[in-house]
Residue frames as qw, qx, qy, qz and C-alpha x, y, z in Angstrom:
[[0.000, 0.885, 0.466, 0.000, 0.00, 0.00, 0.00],
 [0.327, -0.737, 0.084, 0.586, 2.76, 2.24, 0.97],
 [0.371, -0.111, 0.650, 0.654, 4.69, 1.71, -2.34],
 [0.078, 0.638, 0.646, 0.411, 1.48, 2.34, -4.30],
 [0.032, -0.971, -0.196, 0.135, 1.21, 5.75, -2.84],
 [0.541, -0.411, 0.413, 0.606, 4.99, 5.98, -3.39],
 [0.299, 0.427, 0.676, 0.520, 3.83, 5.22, -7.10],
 [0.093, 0.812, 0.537, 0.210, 1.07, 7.64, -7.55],
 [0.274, -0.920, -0.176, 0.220, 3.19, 10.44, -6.06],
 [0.304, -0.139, 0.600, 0.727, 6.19, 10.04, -8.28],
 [0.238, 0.517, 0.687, 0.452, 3.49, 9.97, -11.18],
 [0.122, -0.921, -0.331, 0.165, 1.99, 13.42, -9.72],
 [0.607, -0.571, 0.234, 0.500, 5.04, 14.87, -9.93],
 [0.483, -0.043, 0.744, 0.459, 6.07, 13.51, -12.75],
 [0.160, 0.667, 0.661, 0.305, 2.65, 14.79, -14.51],
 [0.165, -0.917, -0.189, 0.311, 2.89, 18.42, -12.71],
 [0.443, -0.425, 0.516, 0.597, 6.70, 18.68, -13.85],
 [0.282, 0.259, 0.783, 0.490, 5.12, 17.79, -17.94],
 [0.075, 0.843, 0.525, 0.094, 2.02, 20.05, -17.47],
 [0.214, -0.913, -0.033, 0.345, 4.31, 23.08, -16.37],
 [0.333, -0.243, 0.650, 0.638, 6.98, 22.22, -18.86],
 [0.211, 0.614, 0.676, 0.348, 4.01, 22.78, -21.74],
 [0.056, -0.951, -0.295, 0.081, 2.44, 25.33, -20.51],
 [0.369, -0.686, 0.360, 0.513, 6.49, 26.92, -20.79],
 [0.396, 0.088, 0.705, 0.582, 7.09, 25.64, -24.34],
 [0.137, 0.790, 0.596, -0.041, 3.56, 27.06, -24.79],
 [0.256, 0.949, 0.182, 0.020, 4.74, 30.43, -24.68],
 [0.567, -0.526, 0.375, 0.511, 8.52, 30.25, -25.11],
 [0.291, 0.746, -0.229, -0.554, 10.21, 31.79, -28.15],
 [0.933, 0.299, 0.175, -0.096, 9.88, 30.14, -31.19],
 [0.680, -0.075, 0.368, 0.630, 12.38, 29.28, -34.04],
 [0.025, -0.564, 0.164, 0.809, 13.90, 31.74, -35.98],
 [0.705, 0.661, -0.001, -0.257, 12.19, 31.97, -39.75],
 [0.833, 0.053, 0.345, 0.429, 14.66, 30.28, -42.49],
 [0.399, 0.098, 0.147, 0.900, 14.96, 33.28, -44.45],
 [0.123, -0.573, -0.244, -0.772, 13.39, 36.87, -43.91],
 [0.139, 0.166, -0.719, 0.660, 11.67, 37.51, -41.18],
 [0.611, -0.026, 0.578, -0.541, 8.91, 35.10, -41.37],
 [0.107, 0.019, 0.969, 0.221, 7.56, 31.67, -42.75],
 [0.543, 0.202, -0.199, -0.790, 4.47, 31.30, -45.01],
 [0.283, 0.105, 0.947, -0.108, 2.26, 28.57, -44.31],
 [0.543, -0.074, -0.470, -0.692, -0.66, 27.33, -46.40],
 [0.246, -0.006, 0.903, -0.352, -3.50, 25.59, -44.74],
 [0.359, -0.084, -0.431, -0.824, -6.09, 24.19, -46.82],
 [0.672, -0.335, 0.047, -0.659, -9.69, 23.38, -45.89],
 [0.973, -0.044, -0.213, -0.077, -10.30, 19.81, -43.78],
 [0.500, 0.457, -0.617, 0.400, -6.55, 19.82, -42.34],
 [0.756, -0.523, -0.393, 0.005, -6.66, 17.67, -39.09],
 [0.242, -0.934, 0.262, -0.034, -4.77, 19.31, -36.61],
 [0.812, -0.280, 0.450, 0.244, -1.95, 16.73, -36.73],
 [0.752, 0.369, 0.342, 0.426, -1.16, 17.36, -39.91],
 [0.061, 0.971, 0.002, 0.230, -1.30, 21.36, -39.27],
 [0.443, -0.761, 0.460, 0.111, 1.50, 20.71, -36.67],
 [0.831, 0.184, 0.383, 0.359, 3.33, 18.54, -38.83],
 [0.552, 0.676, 0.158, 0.462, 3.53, 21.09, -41.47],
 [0.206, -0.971, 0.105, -0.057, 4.69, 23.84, -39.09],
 [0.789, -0.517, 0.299, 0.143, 7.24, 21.79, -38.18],
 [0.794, 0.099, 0.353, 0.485, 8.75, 20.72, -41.32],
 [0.159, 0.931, 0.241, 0.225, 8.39, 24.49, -42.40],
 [0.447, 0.282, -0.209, 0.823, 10.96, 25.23, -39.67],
 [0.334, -0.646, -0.090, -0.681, 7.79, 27.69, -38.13],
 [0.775, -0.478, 0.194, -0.365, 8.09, 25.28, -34.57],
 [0.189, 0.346, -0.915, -0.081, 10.23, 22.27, -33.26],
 [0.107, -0.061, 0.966, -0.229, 7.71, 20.26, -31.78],
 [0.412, -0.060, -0.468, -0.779, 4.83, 19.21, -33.62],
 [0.555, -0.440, -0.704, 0.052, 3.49, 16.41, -31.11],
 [0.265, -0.441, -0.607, 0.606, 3.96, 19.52, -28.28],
 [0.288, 0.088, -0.065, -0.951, 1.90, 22.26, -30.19],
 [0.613, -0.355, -0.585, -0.394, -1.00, 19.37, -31.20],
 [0.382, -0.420, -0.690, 0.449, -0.85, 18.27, -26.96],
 [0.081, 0.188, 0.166, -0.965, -1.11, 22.71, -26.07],
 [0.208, 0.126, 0.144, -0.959, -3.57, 22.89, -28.28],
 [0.456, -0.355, -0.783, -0.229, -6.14, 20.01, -27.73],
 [0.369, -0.188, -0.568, 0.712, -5.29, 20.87, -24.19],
 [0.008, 0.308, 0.388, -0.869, -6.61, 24.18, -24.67],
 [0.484, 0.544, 0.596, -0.340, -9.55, 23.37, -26.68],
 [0.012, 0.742, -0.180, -0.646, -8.21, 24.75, -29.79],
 [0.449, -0.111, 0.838, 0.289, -7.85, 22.24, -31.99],
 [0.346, 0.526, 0.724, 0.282, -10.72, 22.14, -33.84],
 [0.025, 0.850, 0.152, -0.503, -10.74, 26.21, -33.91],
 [0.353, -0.506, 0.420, 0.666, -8.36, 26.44, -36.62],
 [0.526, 0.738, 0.162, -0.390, -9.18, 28.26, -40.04],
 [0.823, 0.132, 0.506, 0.221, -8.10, 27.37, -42.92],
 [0.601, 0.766, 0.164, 0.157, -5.47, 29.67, -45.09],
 [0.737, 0.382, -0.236, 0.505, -2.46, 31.22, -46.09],
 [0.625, -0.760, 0.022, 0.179, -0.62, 32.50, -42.84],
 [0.420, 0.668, -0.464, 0.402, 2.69, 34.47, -42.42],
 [0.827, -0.364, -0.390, 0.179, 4.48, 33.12, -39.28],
 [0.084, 0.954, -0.215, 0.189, 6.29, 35.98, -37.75],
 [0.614, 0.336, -0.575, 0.424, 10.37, 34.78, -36.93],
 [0.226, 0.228, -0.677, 0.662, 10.71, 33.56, -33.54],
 [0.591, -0.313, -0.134, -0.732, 6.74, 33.51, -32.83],
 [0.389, -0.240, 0.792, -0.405, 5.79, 31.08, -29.64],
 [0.050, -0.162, -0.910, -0.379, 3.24, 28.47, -30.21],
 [0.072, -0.585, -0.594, 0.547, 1.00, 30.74, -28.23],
 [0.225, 0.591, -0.131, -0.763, 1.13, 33.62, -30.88],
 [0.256, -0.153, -0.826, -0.479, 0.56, 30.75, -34.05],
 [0.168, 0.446, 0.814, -0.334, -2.36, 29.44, -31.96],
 [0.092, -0.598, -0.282, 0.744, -3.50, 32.75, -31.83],
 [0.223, 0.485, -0.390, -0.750, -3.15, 33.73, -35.75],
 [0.017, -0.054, -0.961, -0.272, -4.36, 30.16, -36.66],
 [0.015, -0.500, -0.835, 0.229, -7.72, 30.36, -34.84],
 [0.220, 0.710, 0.216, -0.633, -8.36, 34.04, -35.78],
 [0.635, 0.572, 0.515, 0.066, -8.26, 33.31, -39.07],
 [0.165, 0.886, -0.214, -0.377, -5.73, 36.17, -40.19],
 [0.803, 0.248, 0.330, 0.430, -4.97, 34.89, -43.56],
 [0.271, -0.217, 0.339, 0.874, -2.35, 36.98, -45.86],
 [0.439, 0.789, 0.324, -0.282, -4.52, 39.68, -47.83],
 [0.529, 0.196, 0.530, 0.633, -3.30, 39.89, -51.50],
 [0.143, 0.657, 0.328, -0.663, -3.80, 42.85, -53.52],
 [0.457, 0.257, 0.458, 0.718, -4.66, 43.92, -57.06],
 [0.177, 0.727, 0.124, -0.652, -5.83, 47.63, -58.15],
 [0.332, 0.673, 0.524, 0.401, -7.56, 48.78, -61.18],
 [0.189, -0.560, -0.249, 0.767, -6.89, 51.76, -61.54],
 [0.462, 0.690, 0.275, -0.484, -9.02, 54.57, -63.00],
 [0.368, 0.605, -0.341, -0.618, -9.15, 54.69, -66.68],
 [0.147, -0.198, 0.953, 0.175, -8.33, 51.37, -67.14],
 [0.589, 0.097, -0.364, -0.716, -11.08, 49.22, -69.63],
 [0.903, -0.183, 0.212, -0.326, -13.06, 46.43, -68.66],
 [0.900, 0.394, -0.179, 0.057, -10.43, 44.48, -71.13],
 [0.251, 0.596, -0.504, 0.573, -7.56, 45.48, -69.00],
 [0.626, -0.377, 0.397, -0.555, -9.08, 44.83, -65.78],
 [0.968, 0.099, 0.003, -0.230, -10.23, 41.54, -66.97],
 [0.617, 0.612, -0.426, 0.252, -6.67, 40.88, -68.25],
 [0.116, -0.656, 0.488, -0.564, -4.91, 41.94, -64.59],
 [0.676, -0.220, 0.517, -0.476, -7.10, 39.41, -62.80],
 [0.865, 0.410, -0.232, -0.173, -6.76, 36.82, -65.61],
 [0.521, 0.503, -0.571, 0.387, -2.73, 36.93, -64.75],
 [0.328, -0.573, 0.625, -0.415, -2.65, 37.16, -60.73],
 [0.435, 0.248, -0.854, 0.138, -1.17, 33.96, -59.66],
 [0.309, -0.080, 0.708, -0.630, -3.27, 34.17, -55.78],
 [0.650, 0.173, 0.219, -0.707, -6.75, 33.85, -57.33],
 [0.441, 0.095, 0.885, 0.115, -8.06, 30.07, -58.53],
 [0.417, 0.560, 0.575, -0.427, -10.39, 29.72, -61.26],
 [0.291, 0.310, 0.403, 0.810, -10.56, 31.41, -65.28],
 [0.039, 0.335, 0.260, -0.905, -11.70, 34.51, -64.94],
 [0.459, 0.558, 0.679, -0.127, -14.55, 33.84, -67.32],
 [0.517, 0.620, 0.445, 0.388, -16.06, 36.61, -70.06],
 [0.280, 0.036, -0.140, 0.949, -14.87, 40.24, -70.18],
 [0.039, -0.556, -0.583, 0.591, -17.15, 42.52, -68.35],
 [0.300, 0.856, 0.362, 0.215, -19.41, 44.84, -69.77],
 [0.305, 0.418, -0.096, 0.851, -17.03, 48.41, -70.56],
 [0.103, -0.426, 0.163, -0.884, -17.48, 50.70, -67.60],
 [0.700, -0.293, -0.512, -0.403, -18.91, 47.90, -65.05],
 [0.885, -0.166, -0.393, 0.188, -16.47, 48.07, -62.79],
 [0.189, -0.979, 0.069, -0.028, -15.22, 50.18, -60.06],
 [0.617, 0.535, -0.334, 0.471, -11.59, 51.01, -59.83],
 [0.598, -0.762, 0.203, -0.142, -10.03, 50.33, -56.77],
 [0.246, 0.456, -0.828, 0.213, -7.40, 48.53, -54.95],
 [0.791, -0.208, -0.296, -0.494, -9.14, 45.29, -53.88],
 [0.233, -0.330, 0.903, -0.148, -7.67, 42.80, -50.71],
 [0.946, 0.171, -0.271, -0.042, -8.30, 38.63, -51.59],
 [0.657, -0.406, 0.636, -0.007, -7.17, 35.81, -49.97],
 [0.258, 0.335, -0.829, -0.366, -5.18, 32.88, -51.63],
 [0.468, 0.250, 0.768, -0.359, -8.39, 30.52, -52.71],
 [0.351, 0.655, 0.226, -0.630, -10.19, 33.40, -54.11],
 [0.581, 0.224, 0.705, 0.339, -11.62, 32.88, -57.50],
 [0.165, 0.080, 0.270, 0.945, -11.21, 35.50, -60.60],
 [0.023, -0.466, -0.593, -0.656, -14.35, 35.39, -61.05],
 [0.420, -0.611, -0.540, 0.398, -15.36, 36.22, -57.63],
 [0.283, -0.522, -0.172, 0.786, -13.20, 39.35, -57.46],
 [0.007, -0.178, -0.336, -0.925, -14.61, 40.69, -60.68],
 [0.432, -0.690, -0.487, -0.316, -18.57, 40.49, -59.33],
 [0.314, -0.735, -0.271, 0.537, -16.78, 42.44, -56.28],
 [0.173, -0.241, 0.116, 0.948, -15.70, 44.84, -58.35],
 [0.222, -0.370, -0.551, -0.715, -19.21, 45.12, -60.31],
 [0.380, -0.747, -0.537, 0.099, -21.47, 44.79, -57.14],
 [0.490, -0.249, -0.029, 0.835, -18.80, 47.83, -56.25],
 [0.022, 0.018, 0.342, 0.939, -19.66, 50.08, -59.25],
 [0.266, -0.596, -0.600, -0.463, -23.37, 49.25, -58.97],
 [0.387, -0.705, -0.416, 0.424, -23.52, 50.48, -54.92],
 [0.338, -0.310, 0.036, 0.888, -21.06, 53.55, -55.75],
 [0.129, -0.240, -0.525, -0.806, -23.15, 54.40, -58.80],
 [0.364, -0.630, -0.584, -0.359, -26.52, 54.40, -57.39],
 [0.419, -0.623, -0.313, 0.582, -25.48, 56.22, -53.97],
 [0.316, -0.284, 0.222, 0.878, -23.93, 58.97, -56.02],
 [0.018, -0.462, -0.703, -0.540, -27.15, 58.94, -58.42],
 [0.266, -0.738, -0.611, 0.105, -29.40, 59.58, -55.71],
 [0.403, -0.731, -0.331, 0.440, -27.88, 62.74, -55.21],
 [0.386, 0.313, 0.509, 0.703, -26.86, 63.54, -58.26],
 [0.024, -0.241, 0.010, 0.970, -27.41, 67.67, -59.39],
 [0.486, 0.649, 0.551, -0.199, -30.83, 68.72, -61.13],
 [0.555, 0.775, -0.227, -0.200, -31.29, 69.72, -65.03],
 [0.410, -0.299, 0.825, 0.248, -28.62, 67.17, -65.82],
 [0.630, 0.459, -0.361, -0.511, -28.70, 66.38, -69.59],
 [0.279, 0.218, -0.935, 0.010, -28.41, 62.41, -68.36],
 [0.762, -0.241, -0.236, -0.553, -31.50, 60.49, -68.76],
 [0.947, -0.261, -0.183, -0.040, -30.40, 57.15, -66.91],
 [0.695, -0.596, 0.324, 0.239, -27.34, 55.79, -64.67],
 [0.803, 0.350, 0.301, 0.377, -25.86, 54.42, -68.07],
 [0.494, 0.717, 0.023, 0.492, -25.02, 57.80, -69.66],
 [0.270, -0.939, 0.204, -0.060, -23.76, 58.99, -66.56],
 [0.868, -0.194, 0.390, 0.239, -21.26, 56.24, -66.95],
 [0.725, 0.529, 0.314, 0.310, -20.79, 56.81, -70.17],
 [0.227, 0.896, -0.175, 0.340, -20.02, 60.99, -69.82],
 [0.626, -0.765, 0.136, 0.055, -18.14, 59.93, -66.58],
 [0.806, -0.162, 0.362, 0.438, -15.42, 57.91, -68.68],
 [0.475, 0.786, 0.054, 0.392, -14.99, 60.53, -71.07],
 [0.179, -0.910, 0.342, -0.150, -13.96, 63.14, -68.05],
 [0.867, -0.397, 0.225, 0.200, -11.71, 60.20, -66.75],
 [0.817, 0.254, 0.370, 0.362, -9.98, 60.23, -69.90],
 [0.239, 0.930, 0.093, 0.265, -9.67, 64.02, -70.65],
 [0.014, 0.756, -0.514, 0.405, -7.68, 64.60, -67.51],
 [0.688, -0.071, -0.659, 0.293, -5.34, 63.12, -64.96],
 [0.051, -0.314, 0.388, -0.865, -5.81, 66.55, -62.33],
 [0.126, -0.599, -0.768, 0.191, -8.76, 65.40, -59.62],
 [0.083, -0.407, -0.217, 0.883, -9.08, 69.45, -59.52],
 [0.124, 0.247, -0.447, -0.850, -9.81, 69.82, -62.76],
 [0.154, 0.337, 0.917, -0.148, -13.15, 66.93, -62.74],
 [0.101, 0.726, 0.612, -0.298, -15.89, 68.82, -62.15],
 [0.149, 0.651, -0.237, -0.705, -14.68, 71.84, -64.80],
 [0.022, 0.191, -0.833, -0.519, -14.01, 69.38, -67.20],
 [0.198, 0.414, 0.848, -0.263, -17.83, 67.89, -66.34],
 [0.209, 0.692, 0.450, -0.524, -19.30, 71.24, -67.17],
 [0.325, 0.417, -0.491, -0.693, -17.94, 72.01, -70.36],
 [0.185, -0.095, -0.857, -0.471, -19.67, 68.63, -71.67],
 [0.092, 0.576, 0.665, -0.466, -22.67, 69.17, -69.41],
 [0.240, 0.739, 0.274, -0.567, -23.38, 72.45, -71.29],
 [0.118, 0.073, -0.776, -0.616, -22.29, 70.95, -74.62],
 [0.094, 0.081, 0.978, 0.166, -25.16, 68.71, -74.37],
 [0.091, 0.683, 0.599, -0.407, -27.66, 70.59, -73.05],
 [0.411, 0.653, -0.085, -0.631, -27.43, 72.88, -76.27],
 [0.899, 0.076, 0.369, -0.223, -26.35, 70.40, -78.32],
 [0.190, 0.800, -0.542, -0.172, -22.91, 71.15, -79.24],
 [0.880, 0.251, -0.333, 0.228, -20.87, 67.92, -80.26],
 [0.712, -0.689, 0.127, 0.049, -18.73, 66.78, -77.48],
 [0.787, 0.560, -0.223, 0.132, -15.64, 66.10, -79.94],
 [0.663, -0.501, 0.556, -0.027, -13.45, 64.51, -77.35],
 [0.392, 0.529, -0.735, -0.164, -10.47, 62.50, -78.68],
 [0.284, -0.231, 0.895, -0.254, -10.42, 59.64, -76.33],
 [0.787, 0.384, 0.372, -0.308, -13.90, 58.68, -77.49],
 [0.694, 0.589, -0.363, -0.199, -12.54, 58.50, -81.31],
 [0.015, -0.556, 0.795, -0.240, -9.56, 56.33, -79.87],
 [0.564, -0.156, 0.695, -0.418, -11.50, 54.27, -78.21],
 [0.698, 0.450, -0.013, -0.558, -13.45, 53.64, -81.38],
 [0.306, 0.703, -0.636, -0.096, -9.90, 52.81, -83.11],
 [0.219, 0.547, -0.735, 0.335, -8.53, 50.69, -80.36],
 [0.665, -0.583, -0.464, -0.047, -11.19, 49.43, -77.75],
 [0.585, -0.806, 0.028, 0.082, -9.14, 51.87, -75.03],
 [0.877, -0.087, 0.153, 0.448, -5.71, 50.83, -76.11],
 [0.207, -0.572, 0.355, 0.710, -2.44, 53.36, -76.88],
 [0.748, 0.641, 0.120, -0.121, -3.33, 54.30, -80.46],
 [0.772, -0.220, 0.258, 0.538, 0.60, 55.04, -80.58],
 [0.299, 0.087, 0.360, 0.880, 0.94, 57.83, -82.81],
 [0.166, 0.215, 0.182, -0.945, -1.44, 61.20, -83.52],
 [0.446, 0.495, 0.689, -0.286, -5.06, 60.91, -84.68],
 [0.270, 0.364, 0.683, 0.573, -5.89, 60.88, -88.80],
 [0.259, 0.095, -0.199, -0.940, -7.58, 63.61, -90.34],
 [0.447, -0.089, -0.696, -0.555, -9.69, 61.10, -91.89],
 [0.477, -0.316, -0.771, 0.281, -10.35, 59.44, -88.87],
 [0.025, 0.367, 0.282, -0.886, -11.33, 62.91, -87.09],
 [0.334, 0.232, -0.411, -0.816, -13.81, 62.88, -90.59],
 [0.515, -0.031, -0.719, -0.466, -15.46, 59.77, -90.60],
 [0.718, -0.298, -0.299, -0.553, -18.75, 58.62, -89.52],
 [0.372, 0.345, -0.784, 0.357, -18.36, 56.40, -86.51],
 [0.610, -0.613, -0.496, 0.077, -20.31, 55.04, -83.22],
 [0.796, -0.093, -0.110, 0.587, -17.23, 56.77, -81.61],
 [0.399, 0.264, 0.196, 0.856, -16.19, 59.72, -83.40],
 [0.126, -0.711, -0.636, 0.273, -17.82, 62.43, -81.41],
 [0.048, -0.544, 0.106, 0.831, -17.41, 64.92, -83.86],
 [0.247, -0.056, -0.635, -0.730, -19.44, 63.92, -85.91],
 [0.341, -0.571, -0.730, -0.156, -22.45, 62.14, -84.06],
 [0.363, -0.634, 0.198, -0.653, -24.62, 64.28, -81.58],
 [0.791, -0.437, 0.031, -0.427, -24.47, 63.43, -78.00],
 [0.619, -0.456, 0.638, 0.036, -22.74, 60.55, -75.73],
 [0.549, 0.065, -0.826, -0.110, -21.34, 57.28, -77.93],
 [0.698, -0.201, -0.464, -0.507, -22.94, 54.47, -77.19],
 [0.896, -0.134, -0.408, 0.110, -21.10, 53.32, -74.47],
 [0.606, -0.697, 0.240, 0.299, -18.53, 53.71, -71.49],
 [0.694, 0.654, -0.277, 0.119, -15.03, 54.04, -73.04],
 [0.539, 0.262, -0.709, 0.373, -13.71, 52.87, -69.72],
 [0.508, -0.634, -0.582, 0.034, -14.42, 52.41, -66.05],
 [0.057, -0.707, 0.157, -0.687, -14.55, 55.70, -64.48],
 [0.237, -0.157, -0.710, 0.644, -13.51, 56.15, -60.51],
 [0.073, -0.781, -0.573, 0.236, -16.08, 57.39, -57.82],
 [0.089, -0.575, -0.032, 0.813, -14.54, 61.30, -58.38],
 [0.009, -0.015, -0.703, -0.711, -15.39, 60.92, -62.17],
 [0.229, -0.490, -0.699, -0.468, -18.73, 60.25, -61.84],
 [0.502, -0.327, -0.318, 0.735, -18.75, 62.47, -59.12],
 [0.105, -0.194, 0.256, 0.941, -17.55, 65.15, -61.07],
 [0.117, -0.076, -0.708, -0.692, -20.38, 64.56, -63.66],
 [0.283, -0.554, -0.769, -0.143, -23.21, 63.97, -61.46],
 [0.390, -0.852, -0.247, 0.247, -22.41, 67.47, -59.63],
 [0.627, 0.476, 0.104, 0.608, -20.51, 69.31, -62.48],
 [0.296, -0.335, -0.093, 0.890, -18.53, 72.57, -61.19],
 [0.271, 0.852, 0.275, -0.353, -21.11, 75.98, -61.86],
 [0.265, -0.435, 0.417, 0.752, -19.42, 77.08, -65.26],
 [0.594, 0.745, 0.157, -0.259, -20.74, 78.69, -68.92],
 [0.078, -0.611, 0.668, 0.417, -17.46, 77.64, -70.31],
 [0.831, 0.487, 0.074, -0.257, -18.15, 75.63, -73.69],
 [0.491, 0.814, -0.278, 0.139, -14.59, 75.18, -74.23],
 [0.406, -0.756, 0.496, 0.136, -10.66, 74.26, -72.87],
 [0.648, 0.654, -0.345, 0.183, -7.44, 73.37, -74.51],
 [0.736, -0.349, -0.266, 0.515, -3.86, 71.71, -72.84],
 [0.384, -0.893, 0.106, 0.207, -1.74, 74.07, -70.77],
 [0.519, 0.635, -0.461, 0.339, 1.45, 72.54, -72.11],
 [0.186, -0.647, 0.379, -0.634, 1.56, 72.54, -68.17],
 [0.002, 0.008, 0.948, -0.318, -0.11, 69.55, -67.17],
 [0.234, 0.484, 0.729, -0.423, -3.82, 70.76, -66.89],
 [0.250, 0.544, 0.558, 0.575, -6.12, 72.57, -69.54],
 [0.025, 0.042, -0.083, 0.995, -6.97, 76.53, -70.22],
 [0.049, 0.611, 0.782, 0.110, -11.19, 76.74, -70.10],
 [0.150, 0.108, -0.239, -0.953, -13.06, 79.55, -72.32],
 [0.384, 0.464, 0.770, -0.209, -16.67, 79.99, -72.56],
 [0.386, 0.759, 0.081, -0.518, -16.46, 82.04, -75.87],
 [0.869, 0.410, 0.130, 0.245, -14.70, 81.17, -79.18],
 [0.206, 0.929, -0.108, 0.288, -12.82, 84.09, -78.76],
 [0.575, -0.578, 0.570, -0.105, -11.17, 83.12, -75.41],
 [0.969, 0.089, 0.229, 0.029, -10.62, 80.01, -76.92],
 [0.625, 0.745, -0.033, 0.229, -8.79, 81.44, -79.73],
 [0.136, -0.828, 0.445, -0.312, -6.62, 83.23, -77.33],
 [0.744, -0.388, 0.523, -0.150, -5.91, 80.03, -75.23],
 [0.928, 0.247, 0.173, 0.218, -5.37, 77.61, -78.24],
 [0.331, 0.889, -0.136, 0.287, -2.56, 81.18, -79.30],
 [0.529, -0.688, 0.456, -0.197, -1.16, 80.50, -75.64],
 [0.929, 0.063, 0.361, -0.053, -0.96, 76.93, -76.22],
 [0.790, 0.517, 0.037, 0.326, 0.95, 77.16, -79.53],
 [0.096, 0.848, -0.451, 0.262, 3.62, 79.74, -78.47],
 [0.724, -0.446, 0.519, -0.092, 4.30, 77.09, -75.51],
 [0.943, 0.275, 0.181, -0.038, 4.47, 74.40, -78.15],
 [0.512, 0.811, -0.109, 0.259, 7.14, 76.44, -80.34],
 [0.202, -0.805, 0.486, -0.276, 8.93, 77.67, -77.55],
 [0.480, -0.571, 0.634, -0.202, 9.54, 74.02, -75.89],
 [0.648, 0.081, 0.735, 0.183, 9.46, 71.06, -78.47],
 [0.137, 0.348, -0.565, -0.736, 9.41, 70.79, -82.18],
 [0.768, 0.331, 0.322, -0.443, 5.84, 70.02, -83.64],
 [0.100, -0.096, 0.830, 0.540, 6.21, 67.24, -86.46],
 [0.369, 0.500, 0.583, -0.523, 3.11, 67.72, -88.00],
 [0.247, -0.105, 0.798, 0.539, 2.89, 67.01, -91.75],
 [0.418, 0.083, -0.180, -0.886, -0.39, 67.97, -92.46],
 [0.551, -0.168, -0.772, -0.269, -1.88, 63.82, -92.70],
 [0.448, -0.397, -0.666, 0.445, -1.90, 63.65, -88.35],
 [0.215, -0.672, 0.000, -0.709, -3.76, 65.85, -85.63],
 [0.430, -0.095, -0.761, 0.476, -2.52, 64.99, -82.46],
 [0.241, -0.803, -0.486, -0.245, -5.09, 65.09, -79.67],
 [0.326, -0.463, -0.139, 0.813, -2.20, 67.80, -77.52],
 [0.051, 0.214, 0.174, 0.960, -2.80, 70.29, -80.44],
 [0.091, -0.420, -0.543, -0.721, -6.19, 70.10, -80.72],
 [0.225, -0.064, 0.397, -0.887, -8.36, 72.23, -78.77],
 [0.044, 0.479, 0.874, 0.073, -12.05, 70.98, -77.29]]
């Protein structure tokens, strides 16, 4: 009898000594990352915890894979653990994995559209990223999609992030509607799209938006031709560098496009305007200007008479003269010369 308590009190011991030696490993600095200054783990759905500590292990992220699975049955944890891509920070306990395993902070990936960019470009971007699973299916309708900078786990499927970026443009677009300016010469959401990607395209100043809004606002509403290059371009190219100066002829002929010749919007987006674009257009800057031409500077002169104009486009050309040499052969009309 004695001996048998002898027994069971070594074994107490023996078990107190093992439970306090865990609970120490538990939150004792880890190993150092192999290179940098942390270890990427992947965990994919269904992984049994045994196998999660396994991988840590052979990763290098932990040495003991049979004393992180004991910690963290022990502490109920086991079956908490979420399933994705994880950075291990160098030298992390098994108390701080736990900790990032069960909360579920996977690595956020990023891709950005950015403004101007065409549905075919967009489509393209998300076609190539290496995180996202899946084909990215058909190209989106032109101007369907908001421009952002989007976060995605590794899983995520192309097509996924392109219906976030359309469920995007449809919330932004219809918030921005509702509140949208009165007398607007834009029967439906569509053509606000449509004039929004023009301004996108005109300029790269965010100042300059809502000026640039109101000269085609108060084209339409008398019904001046909007003769915007980017539209003819678009016509050319679907959005793409045309690479060299717009044709006479091509400034002459009939087109969906060619807004110098048809009245009114073209038929379509000519890319996916940001929220400040349609913005700009749905709350155009107060202005009777009918008119503007480049600085040479970066941003554009705006004239609400022909006269001004005349003067500005006069401005415009001394710059020209004064700081580059115009090739200009009489067949091309680059859209810097021309004035809108």
């Amino acid at each position: 009898m004695k001996r048998l308590f002898v027994i069971l009190v070594l074994l107490a011991v023996i078990a107190a000594g093992v439970v306090e030696w865990t609970m120490a490993a538990w939150q004792a600095p880890g190993a150092p990352a192999a290179g940098g200054k942390e270890t990427i783990v992947l965990i994919a759905p269904g992984s049994r915890t045994h196998a999660v500590a396994q991988m840590l292990q052979d990763k290098g992220a932990i040495k003991s894979a049979l004393l992180l699975e004991v910690n963290l049955r022990l502490r109920r944890m086991a079956t908490r653990i979420k399933a994705g891509e994880y950075a291990i920070p160098s030298g992390a306990s098994m108390a701080q994995i736990a900790g990032i395993l069960v909360e579920g902070k996977s690595i956020q990936h990023r891709l950005t559209a950015a403004e101007g960019l065409t549905s075919d470009m967009i489509w393209k971007l998300v076609q190539a990223d290496p995180v996202l699973t899946g084909d990215a299916g058909p190209v989106p309708d032109e101007g369907s999609l908001l421009p952002e900078t989007y976060l995605f786990t590794r899983g995520e499927t192309r097509t996924g992030l392109l219906d976030k970026m359309a469920k995007a443009q449809k919330e932004a677009l219809e918030q921005q509607w509702a509140g949208r300016a009165e007398g607007l010469p834009l029967r439906d959401m569509r053509e606000a799209v449509i004039l929004a990607s023009i301004v996108e395209k005109e300029t790269a100043l965010p100042e300059e938006r809502r000026h640039i809004a109101a000269v085609f606002v108060n084209r339409l509403k008398i019904g001046m031709r909007l003769q915007t290059d980017p539209t003819i371009i678009y016509g050319l190219t679907k959005g793409y560098p045309l690479g060299r100066g717009i044709r006479r002829s091509e400034l002459e002929r009939a087109t969906p496009y060619n807004t110098y010749v048809i009245a009114g919007l073209p038929p379509g987006p000519i890319c996916n305007p940001g929220k400040e674009s349609i913005a700009a257009v749905l709350d155009p800057e107060q202005s009777n200007d009918l008119y503007f031409v480049a600085t040479g500077r970066g941003g554009h002169a705006f004239a609400s008479t022909v006269a001004q104009q005349a003067r500005n486009v006069a401005a415009y050309r001394a710059f020209e003269r004064k700081n580059r040499a115009a090739a200009d052969d009489g067949s091309q009309v680059t859209g810097a010369r021309r004035a809108r």
